[in-house]
PyMOL Python script that loads the backbone (N, CA, C, O; Angstrom):
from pymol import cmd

cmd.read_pdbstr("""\
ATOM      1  N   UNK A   1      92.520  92.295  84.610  1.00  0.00           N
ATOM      2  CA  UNK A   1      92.213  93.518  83.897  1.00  0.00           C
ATOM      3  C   UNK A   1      92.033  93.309  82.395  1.00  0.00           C
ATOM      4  O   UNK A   1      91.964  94.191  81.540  1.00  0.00           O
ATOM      5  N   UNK A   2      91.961  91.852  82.206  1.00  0.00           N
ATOM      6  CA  UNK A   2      91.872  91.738  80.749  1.00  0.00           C
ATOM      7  C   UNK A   2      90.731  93.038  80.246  1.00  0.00           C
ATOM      8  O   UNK A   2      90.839  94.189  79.824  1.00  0.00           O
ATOM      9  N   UNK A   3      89.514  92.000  80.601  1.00  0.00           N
ATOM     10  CA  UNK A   3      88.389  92.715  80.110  1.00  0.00           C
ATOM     11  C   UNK A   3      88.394  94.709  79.700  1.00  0.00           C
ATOM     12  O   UNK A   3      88.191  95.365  78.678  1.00  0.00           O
ATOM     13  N   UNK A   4      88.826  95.125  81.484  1.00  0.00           N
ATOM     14  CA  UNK A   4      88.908  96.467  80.834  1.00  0.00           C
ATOM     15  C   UNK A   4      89.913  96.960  80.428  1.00  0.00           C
ATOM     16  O   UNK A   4      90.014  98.187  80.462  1.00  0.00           O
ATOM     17  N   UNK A   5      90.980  96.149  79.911  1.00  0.00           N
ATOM     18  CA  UNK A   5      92.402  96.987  79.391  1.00  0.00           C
ATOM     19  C   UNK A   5      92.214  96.321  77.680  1.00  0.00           C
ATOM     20  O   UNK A   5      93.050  96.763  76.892  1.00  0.00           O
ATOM     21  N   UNK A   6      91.497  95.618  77.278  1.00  0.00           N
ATOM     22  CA  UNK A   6      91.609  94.857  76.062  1.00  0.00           C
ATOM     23  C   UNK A   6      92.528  95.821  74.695  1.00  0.00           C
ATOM     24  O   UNK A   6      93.714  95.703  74.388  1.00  0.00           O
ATOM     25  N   UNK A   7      91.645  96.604  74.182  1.00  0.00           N
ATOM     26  CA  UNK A   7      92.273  97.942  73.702  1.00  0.00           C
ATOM     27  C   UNK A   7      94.152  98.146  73.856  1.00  0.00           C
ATOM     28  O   UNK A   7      95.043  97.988  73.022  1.00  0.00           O
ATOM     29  N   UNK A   8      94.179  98.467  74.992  1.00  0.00           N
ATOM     30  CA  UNK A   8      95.264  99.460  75.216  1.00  0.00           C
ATOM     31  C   UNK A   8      96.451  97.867  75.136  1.00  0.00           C
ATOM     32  O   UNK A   8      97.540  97.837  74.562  1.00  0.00           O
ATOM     33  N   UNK A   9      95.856  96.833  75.816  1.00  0.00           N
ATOM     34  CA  UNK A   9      96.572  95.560  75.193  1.00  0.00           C
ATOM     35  C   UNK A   9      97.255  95.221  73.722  1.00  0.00           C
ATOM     36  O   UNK A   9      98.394  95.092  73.273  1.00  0.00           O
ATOM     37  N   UNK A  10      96.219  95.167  73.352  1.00  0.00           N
ATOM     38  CA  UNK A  10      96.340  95.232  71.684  1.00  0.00           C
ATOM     39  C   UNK A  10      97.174  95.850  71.321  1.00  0.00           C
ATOM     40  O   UNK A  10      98.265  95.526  70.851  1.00  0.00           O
ATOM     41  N   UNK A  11      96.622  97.034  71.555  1.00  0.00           N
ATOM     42  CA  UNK A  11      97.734  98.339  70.698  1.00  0.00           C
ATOM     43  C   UNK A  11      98.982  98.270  71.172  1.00  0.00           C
ATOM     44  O   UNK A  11      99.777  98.892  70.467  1.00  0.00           O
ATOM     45  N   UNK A  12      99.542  97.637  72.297  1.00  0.00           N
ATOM     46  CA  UNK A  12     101.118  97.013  72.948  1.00  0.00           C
ATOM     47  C   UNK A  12     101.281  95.902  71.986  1.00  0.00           C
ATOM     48  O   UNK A  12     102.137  95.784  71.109  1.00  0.00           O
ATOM     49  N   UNK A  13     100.347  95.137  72.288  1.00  0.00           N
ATOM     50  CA  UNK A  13     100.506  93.982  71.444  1.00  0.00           C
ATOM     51  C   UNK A  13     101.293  94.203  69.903  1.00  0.00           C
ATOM     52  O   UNK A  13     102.481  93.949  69.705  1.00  0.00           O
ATOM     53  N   UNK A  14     100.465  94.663  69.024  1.00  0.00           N
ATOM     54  CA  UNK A  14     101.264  95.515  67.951  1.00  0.00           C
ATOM     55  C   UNK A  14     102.299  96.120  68.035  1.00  0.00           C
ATOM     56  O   UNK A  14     103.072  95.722  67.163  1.00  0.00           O
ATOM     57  N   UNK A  15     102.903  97.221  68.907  1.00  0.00           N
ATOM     58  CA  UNK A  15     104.227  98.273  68.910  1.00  0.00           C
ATOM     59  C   UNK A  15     104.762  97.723  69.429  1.00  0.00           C
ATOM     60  O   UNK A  15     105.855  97.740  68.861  1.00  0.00           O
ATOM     61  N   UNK A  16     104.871  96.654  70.904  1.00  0.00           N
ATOM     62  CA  UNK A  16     105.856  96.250  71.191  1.00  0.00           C
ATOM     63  C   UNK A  16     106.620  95.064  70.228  1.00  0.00           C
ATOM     64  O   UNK A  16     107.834  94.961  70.049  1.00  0.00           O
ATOM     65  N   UNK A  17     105.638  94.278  69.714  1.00  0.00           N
ATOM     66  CA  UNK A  17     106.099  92.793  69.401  1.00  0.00           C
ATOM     67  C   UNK A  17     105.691  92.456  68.098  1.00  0.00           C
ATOM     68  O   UNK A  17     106.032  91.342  67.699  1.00  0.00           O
ATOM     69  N   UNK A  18     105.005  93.210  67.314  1.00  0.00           N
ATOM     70  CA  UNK A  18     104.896  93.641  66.205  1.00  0.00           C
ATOM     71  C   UNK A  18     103.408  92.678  65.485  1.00  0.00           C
ATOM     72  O   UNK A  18     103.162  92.604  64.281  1.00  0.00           O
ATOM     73  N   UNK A  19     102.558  92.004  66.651  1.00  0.00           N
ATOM     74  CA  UNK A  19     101.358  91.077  66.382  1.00  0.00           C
ATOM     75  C   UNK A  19     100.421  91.976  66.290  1.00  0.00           C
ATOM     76  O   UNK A  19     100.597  93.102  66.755  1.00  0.00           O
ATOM     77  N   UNK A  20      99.179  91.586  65.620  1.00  0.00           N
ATOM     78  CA  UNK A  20      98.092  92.031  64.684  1.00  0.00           C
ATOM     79  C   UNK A  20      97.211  91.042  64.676  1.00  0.00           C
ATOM     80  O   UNK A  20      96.810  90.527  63.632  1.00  0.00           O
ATOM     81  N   UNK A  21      96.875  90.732  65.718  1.00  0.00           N
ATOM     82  CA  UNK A  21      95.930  89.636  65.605  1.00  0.00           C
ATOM     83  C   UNK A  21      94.418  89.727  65.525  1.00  0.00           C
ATOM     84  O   UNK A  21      94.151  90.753  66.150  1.00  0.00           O
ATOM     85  N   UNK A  22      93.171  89.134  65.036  1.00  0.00           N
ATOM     86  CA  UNK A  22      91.799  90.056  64.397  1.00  0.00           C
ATOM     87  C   UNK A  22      91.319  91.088  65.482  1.00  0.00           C
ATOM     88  O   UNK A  22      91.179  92.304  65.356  1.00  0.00           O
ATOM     89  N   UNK A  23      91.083  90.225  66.672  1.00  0.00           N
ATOM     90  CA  UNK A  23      90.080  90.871  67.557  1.00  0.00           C
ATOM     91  C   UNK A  23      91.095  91.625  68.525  1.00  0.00           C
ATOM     92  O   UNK A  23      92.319  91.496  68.505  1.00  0.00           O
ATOM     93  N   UNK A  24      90.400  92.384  69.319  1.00  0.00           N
ATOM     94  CA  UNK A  24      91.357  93.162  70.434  1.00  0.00           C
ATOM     95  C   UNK A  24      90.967  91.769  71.430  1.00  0.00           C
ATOM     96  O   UNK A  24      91.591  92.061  70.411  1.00  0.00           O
ATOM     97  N   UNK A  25      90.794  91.191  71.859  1.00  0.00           N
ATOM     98  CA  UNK A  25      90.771  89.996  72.828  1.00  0.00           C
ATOM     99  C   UNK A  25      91.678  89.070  72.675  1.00  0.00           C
ATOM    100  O   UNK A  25      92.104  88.336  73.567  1.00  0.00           O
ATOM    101  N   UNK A  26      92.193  89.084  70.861  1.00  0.00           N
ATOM    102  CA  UNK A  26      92.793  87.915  70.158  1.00  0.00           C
ATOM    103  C   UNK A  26      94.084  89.039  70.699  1.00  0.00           C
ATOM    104  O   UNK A  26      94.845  88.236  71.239  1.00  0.00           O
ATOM    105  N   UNK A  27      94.483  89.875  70.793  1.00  0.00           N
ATOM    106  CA  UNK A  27      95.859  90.766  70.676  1.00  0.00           C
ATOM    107  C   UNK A  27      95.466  91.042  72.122  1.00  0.00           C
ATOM    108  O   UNK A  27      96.497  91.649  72.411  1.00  0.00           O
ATOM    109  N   UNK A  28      95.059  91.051  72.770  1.00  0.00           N
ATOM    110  CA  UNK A  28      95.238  91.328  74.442  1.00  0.00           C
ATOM    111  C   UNK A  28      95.705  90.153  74.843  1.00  0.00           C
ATOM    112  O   UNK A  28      96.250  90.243  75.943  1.00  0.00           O
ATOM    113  N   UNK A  29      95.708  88.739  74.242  1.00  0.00           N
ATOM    114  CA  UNK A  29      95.653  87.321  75.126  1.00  0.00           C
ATOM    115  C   UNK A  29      97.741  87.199  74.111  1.00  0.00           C
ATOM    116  O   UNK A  29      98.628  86.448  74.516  1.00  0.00           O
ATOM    117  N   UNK A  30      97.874  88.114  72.943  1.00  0.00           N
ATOM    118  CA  UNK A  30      98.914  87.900  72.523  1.00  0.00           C
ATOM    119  C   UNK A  30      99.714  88.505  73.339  1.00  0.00           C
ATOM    120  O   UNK A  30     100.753  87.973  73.731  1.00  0.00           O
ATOM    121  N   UNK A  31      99.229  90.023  73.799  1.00  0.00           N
ATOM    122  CA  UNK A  31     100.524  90.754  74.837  1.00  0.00           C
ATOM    123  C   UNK A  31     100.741  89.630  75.616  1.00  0.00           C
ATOM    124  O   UNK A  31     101.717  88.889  75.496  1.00  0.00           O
ATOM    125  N   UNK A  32      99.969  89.516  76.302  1.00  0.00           N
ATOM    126  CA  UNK A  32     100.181  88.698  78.033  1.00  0.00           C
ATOM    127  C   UNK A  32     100.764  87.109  77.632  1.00  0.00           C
ATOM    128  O   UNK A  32     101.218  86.544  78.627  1.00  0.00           O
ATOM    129  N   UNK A  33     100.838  86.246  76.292  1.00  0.00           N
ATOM    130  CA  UNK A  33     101.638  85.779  75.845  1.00  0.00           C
ATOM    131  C   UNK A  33     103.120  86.274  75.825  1.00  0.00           C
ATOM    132  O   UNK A  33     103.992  85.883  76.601  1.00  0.00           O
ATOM    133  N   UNK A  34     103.234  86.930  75.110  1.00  0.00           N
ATOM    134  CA  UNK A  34     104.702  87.759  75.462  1.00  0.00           C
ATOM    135  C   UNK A  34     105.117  88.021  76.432  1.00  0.00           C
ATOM    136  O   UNK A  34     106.219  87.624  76.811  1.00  0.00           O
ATOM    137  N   UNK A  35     104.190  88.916  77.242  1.00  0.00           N
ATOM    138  CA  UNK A  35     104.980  89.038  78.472  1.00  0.00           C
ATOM    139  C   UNK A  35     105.422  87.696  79.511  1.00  0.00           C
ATOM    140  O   UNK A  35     106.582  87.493  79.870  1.00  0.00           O
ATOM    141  N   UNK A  36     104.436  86.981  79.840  1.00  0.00           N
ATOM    142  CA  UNK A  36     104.962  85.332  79.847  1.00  0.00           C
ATOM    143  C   UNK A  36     106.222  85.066  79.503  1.00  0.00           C
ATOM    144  O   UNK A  36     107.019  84.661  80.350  1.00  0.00           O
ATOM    145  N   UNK A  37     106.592  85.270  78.137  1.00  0.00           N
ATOM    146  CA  UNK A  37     107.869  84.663  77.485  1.00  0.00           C
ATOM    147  C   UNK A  37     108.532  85.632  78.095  1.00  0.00           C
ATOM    148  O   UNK A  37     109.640  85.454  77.589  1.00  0.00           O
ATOM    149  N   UNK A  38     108.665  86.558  78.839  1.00  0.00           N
ATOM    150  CA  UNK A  38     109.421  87.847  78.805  1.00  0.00           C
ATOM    151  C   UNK A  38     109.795  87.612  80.292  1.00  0.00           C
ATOM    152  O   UNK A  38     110.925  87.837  80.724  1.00  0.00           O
ATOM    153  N   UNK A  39     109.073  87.283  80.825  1.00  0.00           N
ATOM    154  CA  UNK A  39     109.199  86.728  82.425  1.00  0.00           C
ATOM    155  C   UNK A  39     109.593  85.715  82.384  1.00  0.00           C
ATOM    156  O   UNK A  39     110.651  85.878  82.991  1.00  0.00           O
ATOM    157  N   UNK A  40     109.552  84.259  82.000  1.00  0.00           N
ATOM    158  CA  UNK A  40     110.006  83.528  81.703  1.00  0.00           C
ATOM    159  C   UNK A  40     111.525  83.573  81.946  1.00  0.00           C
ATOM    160  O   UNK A  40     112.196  83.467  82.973  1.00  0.00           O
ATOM    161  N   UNK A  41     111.947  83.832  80.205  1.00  0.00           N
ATOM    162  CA  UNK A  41     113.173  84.936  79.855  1.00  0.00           C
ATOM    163  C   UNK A  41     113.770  85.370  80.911  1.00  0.00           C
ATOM    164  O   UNK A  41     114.984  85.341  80.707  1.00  0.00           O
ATOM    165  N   UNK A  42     113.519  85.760  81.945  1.00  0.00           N
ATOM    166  CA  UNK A  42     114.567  87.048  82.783  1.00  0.00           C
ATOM    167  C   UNK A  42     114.112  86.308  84.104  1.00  0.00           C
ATOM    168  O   UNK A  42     114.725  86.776  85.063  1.00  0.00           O
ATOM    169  N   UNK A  43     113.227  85.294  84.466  1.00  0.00           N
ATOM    170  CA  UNK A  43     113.302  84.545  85.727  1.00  0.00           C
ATOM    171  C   UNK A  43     112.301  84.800  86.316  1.00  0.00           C
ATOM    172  O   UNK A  43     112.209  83.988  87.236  1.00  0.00           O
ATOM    173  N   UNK A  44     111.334  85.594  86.318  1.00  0.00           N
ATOM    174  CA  UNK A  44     110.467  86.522  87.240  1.00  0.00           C
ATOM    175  C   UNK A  44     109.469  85.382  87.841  1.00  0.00           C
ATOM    176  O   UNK A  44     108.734  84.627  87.206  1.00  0.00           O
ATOM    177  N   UNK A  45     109.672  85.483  89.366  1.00  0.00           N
ATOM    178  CA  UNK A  45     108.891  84.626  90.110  1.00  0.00           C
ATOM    179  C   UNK A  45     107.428  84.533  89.550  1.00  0.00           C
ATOM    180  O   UNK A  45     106.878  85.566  89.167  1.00  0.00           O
ATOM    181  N   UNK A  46     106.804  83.362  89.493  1.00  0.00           N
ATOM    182  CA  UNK A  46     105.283  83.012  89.045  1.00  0.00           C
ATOM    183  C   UNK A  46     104.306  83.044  90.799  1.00  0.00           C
ATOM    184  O   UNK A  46     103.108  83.289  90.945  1.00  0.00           O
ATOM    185  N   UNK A  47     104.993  82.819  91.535  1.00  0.00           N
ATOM    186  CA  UNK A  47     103.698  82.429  92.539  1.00  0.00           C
ATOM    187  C   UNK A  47     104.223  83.498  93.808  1.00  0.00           C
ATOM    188  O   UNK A  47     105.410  83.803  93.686  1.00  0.00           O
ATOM    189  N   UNK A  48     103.612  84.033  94.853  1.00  0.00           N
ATOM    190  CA  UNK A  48     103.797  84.741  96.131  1.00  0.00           C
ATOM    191  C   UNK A  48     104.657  83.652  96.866  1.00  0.00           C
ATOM    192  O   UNK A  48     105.147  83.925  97.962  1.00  0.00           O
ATOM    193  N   UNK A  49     104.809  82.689  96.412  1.00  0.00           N
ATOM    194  CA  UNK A  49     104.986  81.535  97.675  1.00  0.00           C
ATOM    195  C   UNK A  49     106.417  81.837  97.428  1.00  0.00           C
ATOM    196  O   UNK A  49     107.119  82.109  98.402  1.00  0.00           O
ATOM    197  N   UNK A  50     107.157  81.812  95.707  1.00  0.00           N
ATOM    198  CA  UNK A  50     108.359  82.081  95.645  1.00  0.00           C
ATOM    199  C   UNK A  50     109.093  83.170  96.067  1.00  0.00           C
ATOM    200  O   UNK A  50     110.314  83.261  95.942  1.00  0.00           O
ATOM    201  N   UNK A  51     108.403  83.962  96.543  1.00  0.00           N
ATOM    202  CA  UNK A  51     108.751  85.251  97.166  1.00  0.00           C
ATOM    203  C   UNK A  51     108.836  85.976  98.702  1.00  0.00           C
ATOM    204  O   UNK A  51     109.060  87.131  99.064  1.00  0.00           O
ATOM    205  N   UNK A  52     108.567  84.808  99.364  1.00  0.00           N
ATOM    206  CA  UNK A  52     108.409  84.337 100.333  1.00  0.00           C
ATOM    207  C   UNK A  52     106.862  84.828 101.567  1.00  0.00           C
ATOM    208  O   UNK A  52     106.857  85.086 102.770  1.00  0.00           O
ATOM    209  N   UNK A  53     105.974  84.783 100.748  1.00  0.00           N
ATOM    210  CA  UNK A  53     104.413  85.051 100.781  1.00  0.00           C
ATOM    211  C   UNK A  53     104.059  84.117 100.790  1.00  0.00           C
ATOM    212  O   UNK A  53     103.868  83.296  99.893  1.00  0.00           O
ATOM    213  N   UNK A  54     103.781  84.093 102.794  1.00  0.00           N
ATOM    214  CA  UNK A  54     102.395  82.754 103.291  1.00  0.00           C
ATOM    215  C   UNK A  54     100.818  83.396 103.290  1.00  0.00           C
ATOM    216  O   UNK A  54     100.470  84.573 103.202  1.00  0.00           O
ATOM    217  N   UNK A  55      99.859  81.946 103.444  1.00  0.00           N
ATOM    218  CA  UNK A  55      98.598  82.315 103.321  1.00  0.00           C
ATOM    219  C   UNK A  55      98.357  83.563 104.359  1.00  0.00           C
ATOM    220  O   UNK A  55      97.835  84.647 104.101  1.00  0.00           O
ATOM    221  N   UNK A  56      99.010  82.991 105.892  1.00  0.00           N
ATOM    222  CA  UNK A  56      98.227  83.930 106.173  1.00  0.00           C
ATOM    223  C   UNK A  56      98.980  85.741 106.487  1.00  0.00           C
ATOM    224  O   UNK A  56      99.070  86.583 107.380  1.00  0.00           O
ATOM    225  N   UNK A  57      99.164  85.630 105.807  1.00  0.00           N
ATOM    226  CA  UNK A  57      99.496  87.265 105.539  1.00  0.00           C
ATOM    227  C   UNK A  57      98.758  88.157 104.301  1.00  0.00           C
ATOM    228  O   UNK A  57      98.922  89.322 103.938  1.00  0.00           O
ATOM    229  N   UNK A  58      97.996  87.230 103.889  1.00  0.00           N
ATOM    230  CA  UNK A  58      96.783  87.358 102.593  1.00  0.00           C
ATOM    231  C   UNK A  58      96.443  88.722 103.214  1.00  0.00           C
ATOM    232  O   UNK A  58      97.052  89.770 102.996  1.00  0.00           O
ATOM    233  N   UNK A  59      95.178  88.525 104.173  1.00  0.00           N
ATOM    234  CA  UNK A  59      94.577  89.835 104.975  1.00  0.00           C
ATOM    235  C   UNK A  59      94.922  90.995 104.948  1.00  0.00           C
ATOM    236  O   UNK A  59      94.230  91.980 104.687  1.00  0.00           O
ATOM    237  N   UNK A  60      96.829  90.895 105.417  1.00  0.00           N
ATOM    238  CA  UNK A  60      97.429  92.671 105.808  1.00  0.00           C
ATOM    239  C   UNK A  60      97.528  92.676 104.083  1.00  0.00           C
ATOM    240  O   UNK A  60      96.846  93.516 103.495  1.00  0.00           O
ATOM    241  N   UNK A  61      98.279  91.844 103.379  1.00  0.00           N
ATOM    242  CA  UNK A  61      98.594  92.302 101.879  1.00  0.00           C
ATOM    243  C   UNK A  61      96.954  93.329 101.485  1.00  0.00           C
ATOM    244  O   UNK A  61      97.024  94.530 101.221  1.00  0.00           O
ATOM    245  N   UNK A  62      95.955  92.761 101.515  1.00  0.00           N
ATOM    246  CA  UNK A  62      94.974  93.189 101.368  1.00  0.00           C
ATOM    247  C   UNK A  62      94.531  94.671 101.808  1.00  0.00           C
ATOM    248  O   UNK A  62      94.262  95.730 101.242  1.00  0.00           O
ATOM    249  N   UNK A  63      94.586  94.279 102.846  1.00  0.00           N
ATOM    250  CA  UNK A  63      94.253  95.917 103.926  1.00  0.00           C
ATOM    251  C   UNK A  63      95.087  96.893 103.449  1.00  0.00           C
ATOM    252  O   UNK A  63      94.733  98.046 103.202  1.00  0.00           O
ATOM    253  N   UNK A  64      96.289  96.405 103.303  1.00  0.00           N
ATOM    254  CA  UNK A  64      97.865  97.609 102.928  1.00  0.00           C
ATOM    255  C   UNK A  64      97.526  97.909 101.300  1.00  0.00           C
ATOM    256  O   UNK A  64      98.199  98.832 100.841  1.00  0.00           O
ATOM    257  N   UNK A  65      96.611  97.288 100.380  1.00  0.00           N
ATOM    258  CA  UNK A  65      96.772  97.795  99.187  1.00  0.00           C
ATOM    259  C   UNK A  65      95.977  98.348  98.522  1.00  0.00           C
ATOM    260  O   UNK A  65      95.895  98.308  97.295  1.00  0.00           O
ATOM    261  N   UNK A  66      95.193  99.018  99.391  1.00  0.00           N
ATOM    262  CA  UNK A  66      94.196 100.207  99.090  1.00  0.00           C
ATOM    263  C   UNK A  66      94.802 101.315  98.811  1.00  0.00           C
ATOM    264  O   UNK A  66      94.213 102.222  98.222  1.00  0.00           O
ATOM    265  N   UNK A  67      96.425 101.432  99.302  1.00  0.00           N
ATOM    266  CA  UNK A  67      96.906 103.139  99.284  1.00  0.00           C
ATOM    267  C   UNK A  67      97.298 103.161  97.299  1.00  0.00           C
ATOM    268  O   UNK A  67      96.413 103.084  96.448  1.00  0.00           O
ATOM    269  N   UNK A  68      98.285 103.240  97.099  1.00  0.00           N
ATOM    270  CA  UNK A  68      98.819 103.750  96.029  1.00  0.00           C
ATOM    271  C   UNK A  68      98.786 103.051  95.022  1.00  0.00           C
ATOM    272  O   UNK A  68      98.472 103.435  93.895  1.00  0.00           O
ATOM    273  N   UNK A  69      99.278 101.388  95.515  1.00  0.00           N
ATOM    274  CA  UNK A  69      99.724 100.288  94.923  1.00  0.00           C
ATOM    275  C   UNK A  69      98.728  99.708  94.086  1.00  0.00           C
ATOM    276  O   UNK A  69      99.048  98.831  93.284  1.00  0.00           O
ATOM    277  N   UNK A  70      97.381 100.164  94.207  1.00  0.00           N
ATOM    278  CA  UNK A  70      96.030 100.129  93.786  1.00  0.00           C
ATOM    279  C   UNK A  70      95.523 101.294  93.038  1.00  0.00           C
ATOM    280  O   UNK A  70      94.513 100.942  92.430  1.00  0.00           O
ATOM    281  N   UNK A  71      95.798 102.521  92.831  1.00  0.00           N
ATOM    282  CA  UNK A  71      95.264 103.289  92.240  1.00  0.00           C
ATOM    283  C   UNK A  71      95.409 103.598  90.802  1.00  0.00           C
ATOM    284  O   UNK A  71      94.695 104.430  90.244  1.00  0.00           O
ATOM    285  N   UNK A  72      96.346 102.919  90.197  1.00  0.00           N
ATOM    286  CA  UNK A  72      96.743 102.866  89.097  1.00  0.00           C
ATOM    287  C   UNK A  72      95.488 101.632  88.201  1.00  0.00           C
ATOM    288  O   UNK A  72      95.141 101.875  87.045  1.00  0.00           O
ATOM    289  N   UNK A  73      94.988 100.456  88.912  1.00  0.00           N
ATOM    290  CA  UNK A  73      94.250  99.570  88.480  1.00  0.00           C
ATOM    291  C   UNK A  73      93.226 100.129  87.878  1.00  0.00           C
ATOM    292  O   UNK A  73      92.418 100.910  88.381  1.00  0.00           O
ATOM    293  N   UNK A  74      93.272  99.548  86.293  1.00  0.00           N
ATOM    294  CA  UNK A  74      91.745 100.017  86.120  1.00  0.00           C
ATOM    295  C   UNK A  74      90.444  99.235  86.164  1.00  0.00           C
ATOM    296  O   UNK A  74      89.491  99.343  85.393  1.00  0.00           O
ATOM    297  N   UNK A  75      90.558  98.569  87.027  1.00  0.00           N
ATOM    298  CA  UNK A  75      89.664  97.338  87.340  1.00  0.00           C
ATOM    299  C   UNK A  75      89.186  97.919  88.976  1.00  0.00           C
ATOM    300  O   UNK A  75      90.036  98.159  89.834  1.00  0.00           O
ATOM    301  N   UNK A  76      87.884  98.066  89.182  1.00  0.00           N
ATOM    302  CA  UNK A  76      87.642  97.658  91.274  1.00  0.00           C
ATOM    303  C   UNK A  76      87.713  96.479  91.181  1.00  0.00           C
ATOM    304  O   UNK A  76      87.275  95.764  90.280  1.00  0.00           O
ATOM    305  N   UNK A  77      88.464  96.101  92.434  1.00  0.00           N
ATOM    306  CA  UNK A  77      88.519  95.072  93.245  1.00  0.00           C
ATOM    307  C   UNK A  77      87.485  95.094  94.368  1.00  0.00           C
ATOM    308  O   UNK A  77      87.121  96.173  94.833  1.00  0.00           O
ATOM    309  N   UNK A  78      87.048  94.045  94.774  1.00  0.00           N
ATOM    310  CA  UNK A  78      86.728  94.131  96.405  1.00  0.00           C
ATOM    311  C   UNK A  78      87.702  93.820  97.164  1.00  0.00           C
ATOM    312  O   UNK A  78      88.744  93.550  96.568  1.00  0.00           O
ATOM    313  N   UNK A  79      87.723  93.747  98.632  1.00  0.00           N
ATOM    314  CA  UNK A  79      88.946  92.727  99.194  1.00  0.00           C
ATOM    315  C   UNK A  79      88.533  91.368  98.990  1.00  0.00           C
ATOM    316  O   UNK A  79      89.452  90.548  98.980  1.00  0.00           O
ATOM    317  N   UNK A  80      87.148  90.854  98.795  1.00  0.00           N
ATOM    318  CA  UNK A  80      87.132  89.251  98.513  1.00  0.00           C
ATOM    319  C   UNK A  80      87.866  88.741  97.360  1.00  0.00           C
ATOM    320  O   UNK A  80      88.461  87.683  97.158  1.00  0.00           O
ATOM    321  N   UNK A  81      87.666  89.755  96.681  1.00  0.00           N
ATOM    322  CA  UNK A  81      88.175  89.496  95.052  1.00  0.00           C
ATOM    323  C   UNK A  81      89.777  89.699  95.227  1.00  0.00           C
ATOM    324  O   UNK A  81      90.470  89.169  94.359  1.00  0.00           O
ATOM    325  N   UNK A  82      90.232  90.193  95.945  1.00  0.00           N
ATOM    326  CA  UNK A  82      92.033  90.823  95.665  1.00  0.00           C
ATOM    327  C   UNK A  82      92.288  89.525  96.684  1.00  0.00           C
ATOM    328  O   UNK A  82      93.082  88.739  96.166  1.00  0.00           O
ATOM    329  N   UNK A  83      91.924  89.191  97.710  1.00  0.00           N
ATOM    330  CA  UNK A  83      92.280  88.244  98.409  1.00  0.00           C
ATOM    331  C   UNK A  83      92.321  86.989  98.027  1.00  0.00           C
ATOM    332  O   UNK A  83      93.146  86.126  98.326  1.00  0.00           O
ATOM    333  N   UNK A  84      90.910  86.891  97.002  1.00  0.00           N
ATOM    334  CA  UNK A  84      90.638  85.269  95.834  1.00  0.00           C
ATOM    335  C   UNK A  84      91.912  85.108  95.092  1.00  0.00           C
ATOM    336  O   UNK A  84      92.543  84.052  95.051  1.00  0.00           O
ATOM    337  N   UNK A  85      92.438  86.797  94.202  1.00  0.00           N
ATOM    338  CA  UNK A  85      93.617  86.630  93.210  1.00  0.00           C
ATOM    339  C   UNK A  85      94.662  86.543  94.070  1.00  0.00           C
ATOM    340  O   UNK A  85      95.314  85.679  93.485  1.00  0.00           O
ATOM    341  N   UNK A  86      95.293  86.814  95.037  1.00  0.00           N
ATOM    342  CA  UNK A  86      96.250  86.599  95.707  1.00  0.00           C
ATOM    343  C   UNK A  86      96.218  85.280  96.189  1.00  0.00           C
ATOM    344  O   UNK A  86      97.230  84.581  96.148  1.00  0.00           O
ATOM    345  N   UNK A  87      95.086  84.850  96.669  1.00  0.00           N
ATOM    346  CA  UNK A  87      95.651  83.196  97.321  1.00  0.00           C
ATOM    347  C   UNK A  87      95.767  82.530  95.979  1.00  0.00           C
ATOM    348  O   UNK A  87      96.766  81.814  96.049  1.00  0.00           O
ATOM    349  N   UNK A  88      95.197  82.420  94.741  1.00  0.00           N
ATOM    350  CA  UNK A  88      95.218  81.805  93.577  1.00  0.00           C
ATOM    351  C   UNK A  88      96.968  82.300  93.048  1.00  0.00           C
ATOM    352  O   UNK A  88      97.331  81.986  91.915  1.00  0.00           O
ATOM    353  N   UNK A  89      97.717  82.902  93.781  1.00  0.00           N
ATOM    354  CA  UNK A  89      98.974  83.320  93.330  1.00  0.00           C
ATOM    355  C   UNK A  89     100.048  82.856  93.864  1.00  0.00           C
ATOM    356  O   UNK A  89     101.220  82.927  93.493  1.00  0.00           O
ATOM    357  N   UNK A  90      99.361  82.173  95.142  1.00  0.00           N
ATOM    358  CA  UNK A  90     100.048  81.676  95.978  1.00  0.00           C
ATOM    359  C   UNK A  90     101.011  80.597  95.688  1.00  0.00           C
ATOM    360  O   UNK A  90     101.695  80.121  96.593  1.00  0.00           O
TER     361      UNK A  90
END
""", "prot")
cmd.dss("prot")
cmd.show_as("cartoon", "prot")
cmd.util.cbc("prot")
cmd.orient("prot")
């Protein structure tokens, strides 16, 4: 969601952590820096695999996250595309 959240990044970027960096791309790539350190920080699993998410359960994850868990995104997905970022999470 980089691309379409860049903006609203930034402007976190600034209030939360107090960076100002030139471009909104340069302060969207700083939030998600932070948050990194922030996950990091507090342990938060990096991959599905640590969570105990095999490949092939990719599909239902997929099918099941059209309801709610998705409507908040401000990005469309396809399922090729949510299924690409999920196995790449793996």
């Amino acid at each position: 969601n980089m691309e379409v959240c860049q903006a609203e990044f930034a402007r976190l970027s600034h209030l939360l952590f107090g960076r100002n960096p030139k471009t909104p791309a340069e302060a969207a790539g700083a939030f998600c820096e932070e948050i990194e350190k922030l996950c990091d920080r507090v342990g938060t699993p990096r991959r599905l695999s640590q969570v105990g998410v095999a490949r092939e359960q990719i599909p239902a994850l997929v099918k099941s996250s059209r309801g709610a868990s998705m409507s908040g995104n401000p990005g469309e997905l396809s399922d090729a595309e949510l299924a690409a970022i999920l196995e790449g999470l793996l």
